[in-house]
N, C-alpha and C positions, 0 to 999 in steps of 0.2 A: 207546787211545781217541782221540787227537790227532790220527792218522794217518788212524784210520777216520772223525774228523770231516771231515777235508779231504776226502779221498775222497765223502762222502757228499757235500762244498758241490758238488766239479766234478763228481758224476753228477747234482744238481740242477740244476745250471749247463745241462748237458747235455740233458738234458729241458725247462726253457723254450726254448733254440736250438731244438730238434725242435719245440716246439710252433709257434714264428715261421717255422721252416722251412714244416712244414703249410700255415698258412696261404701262405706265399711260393708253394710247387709250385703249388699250386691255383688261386690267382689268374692264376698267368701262365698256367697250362692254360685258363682263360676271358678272356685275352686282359688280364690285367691287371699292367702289369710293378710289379712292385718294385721300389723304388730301394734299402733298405736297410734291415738291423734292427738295433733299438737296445735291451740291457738296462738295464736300470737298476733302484732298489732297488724298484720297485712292479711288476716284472716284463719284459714284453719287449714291442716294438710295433713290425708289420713298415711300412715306410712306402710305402704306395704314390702313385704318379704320377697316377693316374686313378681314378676311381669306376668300382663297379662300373654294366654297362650293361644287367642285367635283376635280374630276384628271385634267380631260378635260382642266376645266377652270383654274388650277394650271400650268398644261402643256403650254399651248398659252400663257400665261402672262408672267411666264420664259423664254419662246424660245422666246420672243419677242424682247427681247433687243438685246442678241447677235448675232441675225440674223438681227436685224438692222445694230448694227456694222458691219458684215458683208459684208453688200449691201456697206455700204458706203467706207469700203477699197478698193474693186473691183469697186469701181466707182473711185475712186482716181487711182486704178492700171489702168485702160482702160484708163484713162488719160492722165497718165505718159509714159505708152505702143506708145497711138496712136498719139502722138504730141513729137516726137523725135524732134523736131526743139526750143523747150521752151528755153529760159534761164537758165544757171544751177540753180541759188537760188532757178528758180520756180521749174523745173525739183526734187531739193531735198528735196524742200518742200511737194511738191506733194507725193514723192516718202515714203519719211517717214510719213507723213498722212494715206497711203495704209497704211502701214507695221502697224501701232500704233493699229488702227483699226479692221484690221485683230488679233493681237494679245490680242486686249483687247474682242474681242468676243470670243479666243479660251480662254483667261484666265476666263472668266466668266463662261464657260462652264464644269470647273473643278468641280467633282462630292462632294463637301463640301458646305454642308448650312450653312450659308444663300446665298451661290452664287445662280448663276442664274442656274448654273449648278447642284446644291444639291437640287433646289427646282424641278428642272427637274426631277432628282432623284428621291426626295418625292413622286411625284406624277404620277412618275411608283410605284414604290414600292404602293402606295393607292390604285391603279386601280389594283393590283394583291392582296393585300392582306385584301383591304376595313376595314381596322383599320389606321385610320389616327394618332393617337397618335403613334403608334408602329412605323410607317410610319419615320414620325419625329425624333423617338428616333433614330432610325438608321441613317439617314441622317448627325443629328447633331453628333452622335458619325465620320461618314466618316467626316464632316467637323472640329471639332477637331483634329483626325487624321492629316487631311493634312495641319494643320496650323502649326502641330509636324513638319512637314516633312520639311516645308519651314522656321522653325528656325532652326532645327537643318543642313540642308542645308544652309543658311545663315551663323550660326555659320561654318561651313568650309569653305566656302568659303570665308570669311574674313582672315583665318589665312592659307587657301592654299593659297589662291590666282590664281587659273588655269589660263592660257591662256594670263597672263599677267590683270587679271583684278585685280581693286582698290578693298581695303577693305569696301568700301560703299557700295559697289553691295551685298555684301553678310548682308551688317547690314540693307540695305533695307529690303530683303527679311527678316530678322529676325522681322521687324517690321509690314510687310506684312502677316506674320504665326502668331503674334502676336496680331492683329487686328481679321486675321480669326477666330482665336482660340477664342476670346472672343463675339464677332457676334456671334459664333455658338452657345456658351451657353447660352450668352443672349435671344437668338431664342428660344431656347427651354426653358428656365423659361419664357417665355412670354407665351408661346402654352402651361403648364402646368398651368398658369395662368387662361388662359383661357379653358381649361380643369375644372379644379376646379369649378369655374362658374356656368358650366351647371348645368342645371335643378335645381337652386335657383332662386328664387323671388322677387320681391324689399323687399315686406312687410317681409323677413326674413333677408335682412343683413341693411335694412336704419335704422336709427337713431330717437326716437321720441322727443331725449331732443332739436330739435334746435328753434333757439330763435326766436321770432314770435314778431313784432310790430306792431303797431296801424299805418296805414299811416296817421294820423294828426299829429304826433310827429313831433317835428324839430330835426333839424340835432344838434343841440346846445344840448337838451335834451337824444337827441337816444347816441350822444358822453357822456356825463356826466353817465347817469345811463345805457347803456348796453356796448357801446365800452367799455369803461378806467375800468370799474370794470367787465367785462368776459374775455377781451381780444379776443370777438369776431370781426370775419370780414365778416363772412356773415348773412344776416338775411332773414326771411321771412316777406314778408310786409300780411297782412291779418286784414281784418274788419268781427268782431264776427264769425271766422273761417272760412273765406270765401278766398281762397287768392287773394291778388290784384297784386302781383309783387313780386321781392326780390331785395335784398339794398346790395351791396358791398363796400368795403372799395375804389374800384375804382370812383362809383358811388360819396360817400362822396367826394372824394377829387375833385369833379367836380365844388366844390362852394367854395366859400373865406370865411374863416375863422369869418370876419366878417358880412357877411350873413347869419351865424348858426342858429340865433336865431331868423330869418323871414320867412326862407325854408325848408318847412314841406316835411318829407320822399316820399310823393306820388309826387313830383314834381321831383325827381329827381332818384325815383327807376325803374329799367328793369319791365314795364308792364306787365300782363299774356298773353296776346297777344302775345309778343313775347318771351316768355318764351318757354322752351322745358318742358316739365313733364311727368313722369314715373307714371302709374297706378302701385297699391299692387301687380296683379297678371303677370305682367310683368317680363319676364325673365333677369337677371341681364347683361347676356354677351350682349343685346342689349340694354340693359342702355350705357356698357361701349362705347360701339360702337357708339351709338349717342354721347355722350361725346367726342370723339376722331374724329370726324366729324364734330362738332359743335364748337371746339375749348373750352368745358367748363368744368369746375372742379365738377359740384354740380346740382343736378336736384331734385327738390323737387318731392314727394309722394303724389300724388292726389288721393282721393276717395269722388266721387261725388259735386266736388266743395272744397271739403276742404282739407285742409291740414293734414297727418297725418305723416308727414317726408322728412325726408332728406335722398338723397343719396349722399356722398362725394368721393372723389378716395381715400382720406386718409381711409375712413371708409372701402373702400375694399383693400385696401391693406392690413389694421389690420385685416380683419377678413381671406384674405387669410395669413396672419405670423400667425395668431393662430391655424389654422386649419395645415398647417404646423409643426408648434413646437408641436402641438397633437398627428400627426401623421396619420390623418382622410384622 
């Protein structure tokens, strides 16, 4: 029985992967990469880098996964169905595999964002009323909604208790409506987020004051006069405004202490070559988006070879709380 329970966690294990997989294929087949998925105890969530850019490709990405699940309980139930001769362990292994499966693609499918089922949602309501914000707002108000639903359902059902069930079943679900409830609005301050955004420019939210070194400096030098008295951690490396690279505090810490004072900043800074950069008249929501694809917090401001800025996420994040707390 111990054996067959492990066996049964890693083909569960194995079926939400396939389900974030689903979604992942699909997205990037409409043009939408994935940066990464993440399990955890309340399931899986594939993370993408951009929103989708029509219903269509909203729609297929959502149904992807629960109609993965899907296939794969009905493949476990045709299983369990067509080999009445199994083993009971296997037999209920099996048998609870179908059921899990089946149930987690009809729970996905419940019409609250960020489920799979709210973004399905979403993206009817887009293709009828082609205001994707408005879209949204309604979405995440139903998914709010029914996170209400399943704490305050949880809440009773820990202190009925129907049917002879434990008090855990209902403090689940309270935890369950409680995670919905805040996915949903997190969703939506992200999508107002990225709302905001639009149609601004690098050359209006980057930054001109960031700090700019000579790449013959050492790391002994760049530590003494720019680290320990700005409290800086990233720099721009540039020779007579030309950039050549930029220097991180990770970078630094790639050399020993006492080799500071022999190892010049161009020996050990991220190259322009492999560098990502943002032109002045570039739109900022695809700043962020290379940054959340790229894995990077900071993309310098290039015009014509030289440097005229920085763009950081702290730097958009401050300027979306201002605009914000304005009111704009």
């Amino acid at each position: 029985w111990w054996v067959i329970g492990i066996i049964t966690c890693l083909l569960f294990f194995a079926s939400v992967v396939a389900h974030e997989l689903a979604h992942s294929l699909v997205g990037r087949a409409n043009g939408i990469p994935i940066k990464s998925i993440t399990l955890f105890i309340f399931g899986g969530v594939a993370q993408m880098t951009r929103e989708a850019t029509s219903p269509g490709a909203e729609f297929k990405m959502a149904a992807a996964g629960p109609a993965c699940s899907l296939v794969i309980g009905c493949l476990f139930g045709l299983l369990w169905f067509f080999t009445p001769g199994m083993a009971e362990p296997v037999a209920i292994m099996v048998q609870w595999l179908a059921y899990i499966n089946v149930a987690l693609a009809i729970f996905n499918f419940i019409p609250g964002f960020p489920l799979d089922g709210g973004r399905v949602f979403r993206s009817l309501l887009w293709q009828i009323t082609g205001n994707y914000q408005r879209s949204t707002q309604i979405a995440t108000r139903v998914g709010q909604g029914v996170g209400y639903l399943f704490i305050v359902g949880g809440i009773l059902l820990a202190f009925l208790r129907p049917f002879g069930m434990s008090w855990f079943n209902g403090l689940w679900l309270v935890f369950i409506g409680w995670f919905l409830e805040n996915a949903a609005s997190a969703s939506y301050r992200q999508a107002q987020w990225r709302a905001t955004l639009l149609g601004f420019t690098a050359s209006q939210v980057m930054t001109s004051d960031c700090p700019v070194v000579p790449s013959d400096i050492t790391v002994s030098r760049l530590a003494q006069e720019y680290v320990f008295v700005s409290g800086r951690h990233f720099f721009l490396v540039a020779d007579e405004g030309k950039l050549k690279g930029i220097l991180t505090l990770h970078n630094i810490k790639t050399v020993s202490q006492e080799n500071w004072g022999v190892t010049q900043v161009k020996e050990i800074m991220t190259p322009i070559n492999k560098l990502k950069v943002a032109h002045p008249d570039q739109d900022v929501l695809s700043i962020l988006e290379q940054m959340d694809e790229n894995d990077i917090n900071q993309m310098p401001v290039v015009s014509e070879g030289r440097v005229i800025g920085l763009i950081a996420r702290d730097n958009l994040i401050r300027f979306l709380r201002v605009r914000s707390e304005s009111g704009i």
